[in-house]
N, C-alpha and C positions, 0 to 999 in steps of 0.2 A: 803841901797846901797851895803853893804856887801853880804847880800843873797842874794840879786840879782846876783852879780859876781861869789860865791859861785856856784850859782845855772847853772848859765851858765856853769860855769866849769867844773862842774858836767855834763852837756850836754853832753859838747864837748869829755869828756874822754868817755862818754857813747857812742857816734856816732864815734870813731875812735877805738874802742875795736872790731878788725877786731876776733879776735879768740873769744868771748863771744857765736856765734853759735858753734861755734868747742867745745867748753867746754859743753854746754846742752847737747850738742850730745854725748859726750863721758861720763858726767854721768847717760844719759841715758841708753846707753847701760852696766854701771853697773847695773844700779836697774834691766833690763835685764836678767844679768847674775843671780843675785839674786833670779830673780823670780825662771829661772832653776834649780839652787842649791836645793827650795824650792821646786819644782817639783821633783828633781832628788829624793830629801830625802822621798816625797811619794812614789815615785818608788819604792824604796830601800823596806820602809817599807812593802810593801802590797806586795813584789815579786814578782814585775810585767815585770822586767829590760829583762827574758828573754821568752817574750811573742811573741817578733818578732823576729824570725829565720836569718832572712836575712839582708844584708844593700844594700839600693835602693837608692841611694842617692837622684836621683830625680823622677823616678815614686815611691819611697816611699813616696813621699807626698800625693796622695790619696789614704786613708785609704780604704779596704772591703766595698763596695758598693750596694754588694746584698747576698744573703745568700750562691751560691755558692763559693763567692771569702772567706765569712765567715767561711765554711768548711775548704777551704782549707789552711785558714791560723791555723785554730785548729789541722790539721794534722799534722802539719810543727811540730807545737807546741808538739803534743804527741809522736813526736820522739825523743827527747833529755829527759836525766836523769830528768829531775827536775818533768816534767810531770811523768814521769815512776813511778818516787820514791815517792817523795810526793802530787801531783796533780792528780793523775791519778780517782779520784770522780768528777772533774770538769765535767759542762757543757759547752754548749758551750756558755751560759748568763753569768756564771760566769768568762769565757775566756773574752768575751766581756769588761767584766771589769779590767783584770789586763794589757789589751791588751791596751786599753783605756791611760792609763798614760806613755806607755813605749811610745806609738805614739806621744801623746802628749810632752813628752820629746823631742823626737827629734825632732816634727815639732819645738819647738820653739828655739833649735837647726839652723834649716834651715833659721827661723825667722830671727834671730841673723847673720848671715852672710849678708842676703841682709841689714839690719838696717844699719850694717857695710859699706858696700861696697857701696851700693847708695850713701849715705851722703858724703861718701870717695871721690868718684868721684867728685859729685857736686862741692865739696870745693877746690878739686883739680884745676878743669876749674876757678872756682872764684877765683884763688888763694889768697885763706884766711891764708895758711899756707904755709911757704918755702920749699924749698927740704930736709934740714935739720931735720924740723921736721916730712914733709909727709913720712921718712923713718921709724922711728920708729911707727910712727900710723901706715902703710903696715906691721910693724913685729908683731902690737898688732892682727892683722888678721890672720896672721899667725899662732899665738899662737892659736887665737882662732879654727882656721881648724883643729890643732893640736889636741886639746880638743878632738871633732868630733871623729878625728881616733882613740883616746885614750880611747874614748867611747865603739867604736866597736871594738876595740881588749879587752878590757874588758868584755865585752857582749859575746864574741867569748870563752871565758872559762867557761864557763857552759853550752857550747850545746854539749857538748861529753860527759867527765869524772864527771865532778862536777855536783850538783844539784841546786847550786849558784853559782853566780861571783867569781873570787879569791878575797882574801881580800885583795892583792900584788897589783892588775889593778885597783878597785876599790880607793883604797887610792893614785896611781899615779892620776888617775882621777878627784877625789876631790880637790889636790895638786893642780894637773895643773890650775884648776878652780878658786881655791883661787888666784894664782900667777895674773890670767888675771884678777881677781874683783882689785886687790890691782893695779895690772896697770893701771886699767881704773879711777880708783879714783887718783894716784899719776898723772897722764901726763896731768889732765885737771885740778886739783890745785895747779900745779908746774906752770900751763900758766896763771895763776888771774895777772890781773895789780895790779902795786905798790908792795911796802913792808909790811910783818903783823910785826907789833910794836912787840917787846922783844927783850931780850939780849941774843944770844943764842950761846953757846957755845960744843967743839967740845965734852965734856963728854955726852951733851945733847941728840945730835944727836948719841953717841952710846949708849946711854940708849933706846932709844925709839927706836933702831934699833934690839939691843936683845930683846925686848919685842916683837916686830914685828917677829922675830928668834921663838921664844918659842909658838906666837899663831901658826904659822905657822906650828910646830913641833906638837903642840896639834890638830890643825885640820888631819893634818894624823893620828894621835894617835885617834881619835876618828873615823876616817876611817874605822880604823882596829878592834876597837872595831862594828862598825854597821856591817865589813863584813863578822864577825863569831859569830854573836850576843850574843857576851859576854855582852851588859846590859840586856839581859833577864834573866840573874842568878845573885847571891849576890844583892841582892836588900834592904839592909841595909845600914845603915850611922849612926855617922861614923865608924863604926864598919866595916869589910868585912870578911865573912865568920864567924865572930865570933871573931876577933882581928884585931888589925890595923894595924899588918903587919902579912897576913897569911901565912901556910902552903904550900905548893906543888905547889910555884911559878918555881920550875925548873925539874918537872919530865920529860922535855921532852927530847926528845935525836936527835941529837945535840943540844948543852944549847940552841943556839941563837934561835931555832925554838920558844922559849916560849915567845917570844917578840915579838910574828907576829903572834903564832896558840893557846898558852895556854890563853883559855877565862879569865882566875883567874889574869897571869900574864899580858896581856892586859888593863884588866880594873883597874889593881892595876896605872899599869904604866898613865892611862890616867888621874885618879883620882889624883896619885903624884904632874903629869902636872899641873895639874888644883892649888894644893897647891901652889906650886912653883910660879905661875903666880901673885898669889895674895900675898907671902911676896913678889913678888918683886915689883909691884908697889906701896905696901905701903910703900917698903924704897923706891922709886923712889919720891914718892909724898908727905915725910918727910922729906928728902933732899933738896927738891925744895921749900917747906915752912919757912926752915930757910935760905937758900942762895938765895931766893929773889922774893918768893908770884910767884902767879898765874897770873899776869899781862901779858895782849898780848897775844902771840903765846901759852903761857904756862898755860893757863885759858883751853887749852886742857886737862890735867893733871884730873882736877876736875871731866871732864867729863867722861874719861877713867877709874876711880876707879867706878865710880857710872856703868857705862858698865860691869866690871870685877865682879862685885858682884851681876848683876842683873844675870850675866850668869853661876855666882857657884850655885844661888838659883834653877834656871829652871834646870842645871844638875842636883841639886839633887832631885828636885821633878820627873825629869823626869827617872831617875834610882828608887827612893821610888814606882811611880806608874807602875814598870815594861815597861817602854817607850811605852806610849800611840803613837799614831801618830801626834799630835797636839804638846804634849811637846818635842820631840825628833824632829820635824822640826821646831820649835821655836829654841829649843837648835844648832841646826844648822845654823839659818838664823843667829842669833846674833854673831856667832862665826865669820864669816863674816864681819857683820857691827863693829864689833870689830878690826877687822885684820883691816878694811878701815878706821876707825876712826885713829887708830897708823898712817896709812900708808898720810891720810891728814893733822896729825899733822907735822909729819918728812917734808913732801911737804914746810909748811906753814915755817919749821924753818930753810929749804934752801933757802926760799925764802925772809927771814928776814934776813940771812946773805949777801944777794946780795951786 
């Protein structure tokens, strides 16, 4: 008789959980975003970011269709420095290929706006969600359009002076990106019915918020290492250069320049990051073991270390093997589902305090 009741009740919460569609939908468009971050991180690699001269917003959705529209985006191409300087042995099968993934970027890019905006609509008519909340889902779109321009003004600094992206646009870039995956994971596990079990208090929620502070700090820091390819050099551990804290971390002039262009001082700083993160979740997740186990909301904890350490291994195999493209977008995707994992635990321990 029990299950029986149980089970209806279960039903019934099932069939009146008006936002259960608003929620798939808003994780899906993180795995989404994710997918692009993992696209973008190909881009990045293979050089491909400024293969398209121009931004079309919407006849740029169909790509060269016959061999003449092929030339003519190869020319576009051979008039900015990167072709002049470095590229300039391509054909035009090899254009075809780096041209290939910056498209690909952006169509899914264009993807990601309708995914948005359709759904947005529908739900809006159904009204599945209030005014209250339909605002800030409008501003998660926003952010996202934002993305978009922050793309092309990115893209837009390597068709004159540079032979690549600045590493300045490129890490706003990435930033902004992260900021919308951790939105798109916090707004639809902040809306789960009921409470998650644990005792959560307010040191809680600022622990898992500096941690959240410092991935967030590290995915820029590794921005700026892909976008002067400072892990193509020092490719030892734990050693660097030869000592674990090296030499000619401040030759450059103005100091601050060396924490944005000096390759040495970059990947010192990125690698530091990377330490730092990990004593601090192990004081975080020694703390919590003796003030009161991993029960409930805080059974995250366990999950987060095991994260943090599978993502120091891939850094260092992927700096050991000179950043292949396979470990260096791996090292990327996870930095992400890291940020998201913090960002649905924090979700999960506002919503335990309700």
């Amino acid at each position: 008789m029990t299950v029986v009741h149980n089970a209806a009740l279960s039903h019934t919460r099932y069939a009146d959980d008006r936002l259960r569609s608003v929620r798939i939908w808003l994780y899906s468009l993180a795995a989404f975003v994710l997918l692009m971050v993992v696209v973008g991180g190909i881009t990045r690699l293979t050089e491909s970011g400024l293969s398209i001269t121009s931004w079309k917003p919407i006849s740029g959705t169909i790509p060269p269709l016959n061999d003449q529209q092929w030339v003519a985006e190869f020319e576009a191409y051979k008039q900015i420095p990167q072709y002049q300087v470095n590229n300039n042995w391509m054909s035009l099968d090899d254009f075809k290929y780096i041209f290939f993934w910056e498209y690909l970027h952006r169509l899914l890019g264009r993807v990601l706006g309708l995914l948005f905006m359709v759904p947005f609509l529908v739900f809006l008519v159904q009204k599945r969600f209030t005014p209250q909340l339909a605002w800030p889902l409008f501003g998660l779109f926003v952010l996202g359009g934002f993305q978009g321009l922050l793309g092309w003004w990115m893209v837009s600094s390597g068709l004159t002076e540079l032979t690549s992206v600045s590493q300045y646009r490129l890490a706003a870039h990435l930033c902004a990106a992260s900021l919308l995956f951790m939105a798109l994971v916090y707004v639809p596990r902040s809306l789960e019915p009921g409470r998650t079990p644990g005792l959560v208090r307010k040191h809680h929620l600022w622990a898992a918020g500096i941690l959240l502070c410092l991935l967030f700090l590290q995915i820029g820091a590794g921005a700026f290492v892909a976008g002067i390819d400072a892990g193509m050099g020092y490719n030892t551990w734990p050693l660097m250069d030869g000592a674990i804290i090296p030499s000619g971390m401040g030759v450059m002039e103005p100091f601050w320049r060396n924490f944005f262009e000096n390759n040495l001082t970059v990947q010192f700083i990125h690698r530091g990051l990377a330490y730092l993160i990990v004593a601090y979740v192990a004081v975080v997740l020694w703390q919590q073991s003796r003030q009161g186990g991993f029960d409930g909301v805080h059974g995250w904890l366990p999950r987060l270390g095991v994260l943090v350490l599978l993502q120091v291994v891939l850094g260092i195999m992927t700096l050991l093997h000179a950043v292949p493209i396979s470990l260096a977008v791996g090292h990327q995707a996870l930095a992400f589902m890291l940020a998201g994992a913090v960002t649905a635990y924090i979700a999960d321990m506002v919503r335990a305090r309700r």
